[in-house]
C-alpha positions in Angstrom: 22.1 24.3 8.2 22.4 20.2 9.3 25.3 18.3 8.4 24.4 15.4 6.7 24.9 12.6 9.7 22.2 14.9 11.9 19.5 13.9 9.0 19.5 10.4 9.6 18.9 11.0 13.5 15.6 13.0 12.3 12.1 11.4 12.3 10.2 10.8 9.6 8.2 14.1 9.5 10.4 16.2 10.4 12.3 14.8 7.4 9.5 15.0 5.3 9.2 19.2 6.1 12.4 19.8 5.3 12.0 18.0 2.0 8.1 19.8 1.3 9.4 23.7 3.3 13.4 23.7 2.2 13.5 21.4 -0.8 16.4 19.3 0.9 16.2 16.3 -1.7 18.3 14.0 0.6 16.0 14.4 3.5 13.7 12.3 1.0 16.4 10.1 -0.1 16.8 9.4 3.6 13.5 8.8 4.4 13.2 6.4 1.1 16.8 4.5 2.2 14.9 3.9 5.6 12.1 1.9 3.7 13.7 0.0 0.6 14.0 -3.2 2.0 9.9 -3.0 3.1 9.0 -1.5 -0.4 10.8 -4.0 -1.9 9.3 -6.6 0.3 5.9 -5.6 -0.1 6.6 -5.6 -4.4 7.7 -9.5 -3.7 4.4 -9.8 -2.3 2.1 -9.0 -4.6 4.4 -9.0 -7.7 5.5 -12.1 -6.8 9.2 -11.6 -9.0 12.3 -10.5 -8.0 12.9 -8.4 -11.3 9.5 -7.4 -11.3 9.4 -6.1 -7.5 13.0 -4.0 -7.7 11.7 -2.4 -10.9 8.3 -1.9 -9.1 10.6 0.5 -5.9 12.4 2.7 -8.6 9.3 3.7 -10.4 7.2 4.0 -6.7 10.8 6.1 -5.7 10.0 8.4 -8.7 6.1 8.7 -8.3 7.1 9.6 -4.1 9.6 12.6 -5.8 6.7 13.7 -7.5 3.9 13.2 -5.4 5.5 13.9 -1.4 5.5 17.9 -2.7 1.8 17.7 -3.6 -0.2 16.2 -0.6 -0.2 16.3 3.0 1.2 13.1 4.4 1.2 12.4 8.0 2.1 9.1 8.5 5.0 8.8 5.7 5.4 4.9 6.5 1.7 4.5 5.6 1.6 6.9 3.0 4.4 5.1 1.2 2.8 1.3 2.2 -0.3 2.7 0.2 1.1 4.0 -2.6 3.2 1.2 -3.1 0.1 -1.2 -2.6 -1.7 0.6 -4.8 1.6 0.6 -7.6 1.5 -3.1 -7.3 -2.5 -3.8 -7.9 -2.0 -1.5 -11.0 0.8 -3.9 -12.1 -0.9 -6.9 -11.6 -4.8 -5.3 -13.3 -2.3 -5.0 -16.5 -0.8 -8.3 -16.6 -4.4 -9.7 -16.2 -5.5 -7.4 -18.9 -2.1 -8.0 -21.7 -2.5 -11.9 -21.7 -1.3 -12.7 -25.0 -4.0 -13.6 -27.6 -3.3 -17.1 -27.9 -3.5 -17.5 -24.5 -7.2 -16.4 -24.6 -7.3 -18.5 -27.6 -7.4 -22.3 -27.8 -8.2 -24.2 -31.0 -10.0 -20.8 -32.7 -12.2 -20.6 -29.2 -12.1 -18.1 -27.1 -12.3 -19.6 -22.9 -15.0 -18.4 -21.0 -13.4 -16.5 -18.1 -14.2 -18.8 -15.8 -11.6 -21.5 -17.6 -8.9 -19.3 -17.3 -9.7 -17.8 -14.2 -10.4 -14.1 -14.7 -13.8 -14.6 -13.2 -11.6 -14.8 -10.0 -8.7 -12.2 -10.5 -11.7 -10.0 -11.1 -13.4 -10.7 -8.2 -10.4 -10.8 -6.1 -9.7 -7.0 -7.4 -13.2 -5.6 -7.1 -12.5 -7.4 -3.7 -8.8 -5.3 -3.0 -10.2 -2.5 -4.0 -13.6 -2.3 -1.5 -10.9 -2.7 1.3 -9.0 -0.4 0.2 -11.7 2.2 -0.3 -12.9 1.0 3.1 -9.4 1.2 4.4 -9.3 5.2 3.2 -12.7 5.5 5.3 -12.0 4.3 8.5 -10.9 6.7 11.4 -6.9 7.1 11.1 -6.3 5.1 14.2 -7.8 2.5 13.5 -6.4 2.3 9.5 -2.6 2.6 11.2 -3.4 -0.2 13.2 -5.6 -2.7 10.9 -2.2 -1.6 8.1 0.4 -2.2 10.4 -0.6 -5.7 12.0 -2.3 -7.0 8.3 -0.4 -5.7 5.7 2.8 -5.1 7.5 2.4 -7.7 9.5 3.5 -5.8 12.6 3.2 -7.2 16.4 1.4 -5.7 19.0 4.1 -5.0 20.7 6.0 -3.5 17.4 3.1 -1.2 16.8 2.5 -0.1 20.1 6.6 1.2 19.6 5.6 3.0 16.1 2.6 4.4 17.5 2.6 5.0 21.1 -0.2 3.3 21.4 -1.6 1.0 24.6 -1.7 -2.4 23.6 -5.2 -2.5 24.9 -6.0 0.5 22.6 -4.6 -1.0 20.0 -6.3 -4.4 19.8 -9.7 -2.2 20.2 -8.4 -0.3 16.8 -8.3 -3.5 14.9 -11.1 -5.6 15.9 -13.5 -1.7 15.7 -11.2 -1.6 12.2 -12.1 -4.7 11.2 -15.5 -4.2 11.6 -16.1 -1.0 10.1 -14.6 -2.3 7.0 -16.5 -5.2 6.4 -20.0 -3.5 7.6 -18.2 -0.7 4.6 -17.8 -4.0 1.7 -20.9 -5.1 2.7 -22.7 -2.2 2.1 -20.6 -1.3 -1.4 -21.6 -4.8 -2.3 -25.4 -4.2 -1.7 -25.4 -0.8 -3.3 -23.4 -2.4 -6.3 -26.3 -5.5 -6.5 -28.8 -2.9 -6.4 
């Protein structure tokens, strides 16, 4: 058996089997320590609250407990950048959706969406969530790619590191990424106007 220190010199997935094979409960704690101040900075993102976003990582910490047993994950940094992408867009749907009454209300009227700007958040999530449906569809290369440099905002160079990568490979996987995802909103948005 390791000793603790030895964890932390262990990558990602072979943290992440000895969590799923031995049930070693710090390797997890590990490999969520390694990516706190990311979660956390993706929450400020999107939730756009301090509060908000630290309360967003401890309930994404308890939904990775739960959920790193169940599927096979084999880029945990991606993994965890989608569910916590995901955790956020529920958050925001349900703060769009418990607007207080007399918000919606305004002198016994009710606004048309379109005066209080649902029109928009709706379209912006029907939006968020063709890309990421066309995100899940992609070839795996080129989703680690397209996720690293847009939503993680990673360099080249950085992801070439994470990856191994080519930089020339890599800027092929995001422009062929790109590409595939809007030919894949374009044709959801057809089907959906059909």
């Amino acid at each position: 058996m390791r000793s603790a220190p030895l964890y932390n010199e262990l990558s990602d997935q072979e943290l992440l089997q000895l969590y799923r094979t031995q049930q070693q409960r710090e390797c997890l704690g590990i490999l969520l320590q390694r990516y706190t101040i990311l979660l956390l900075g993706v929450c400020l993102k999107y939730l756009k609250n301090e509060e908000a976003a630290k309360d967003a990582v401890q309930q994404i910490f308890t939904k990775v407990i739960i959920e790193a047993e169940k599927y096979p994950i084999t880029h945990f940094k991606s993994w965890l950048y989608t569910v916590t992408r995901n955790y956020c867009f529920s958050q925001l749907r349900n703060q769009v959706y418990e607007l207080p009454q007399e918000v919606l209300e305004k002198g016994g009227t009710h606004f048309s969406t379109q005066d209080n700007g649902l029109d928009q958040v709706q379209e912006k999530e029907k939006l968020l969530n063709h890309i990421e449906e066309a995100l899940d569809e992609i070839q795996p290369s080129q989703r680690e790619c397209v996720s690293l440099f847009y939503l993680e905002q990673k360099s080249y160079q950085q992801i070439s590191q994470i990856t191994g990568y080519t930089l020339l490979q890599i800027k092929s996987y995001i422009q062929n990424g790109k590409r595939n995802i809007r030919l894949l909103i374009d044709k959801r948005r057809k089907k959906n106007e059909a």
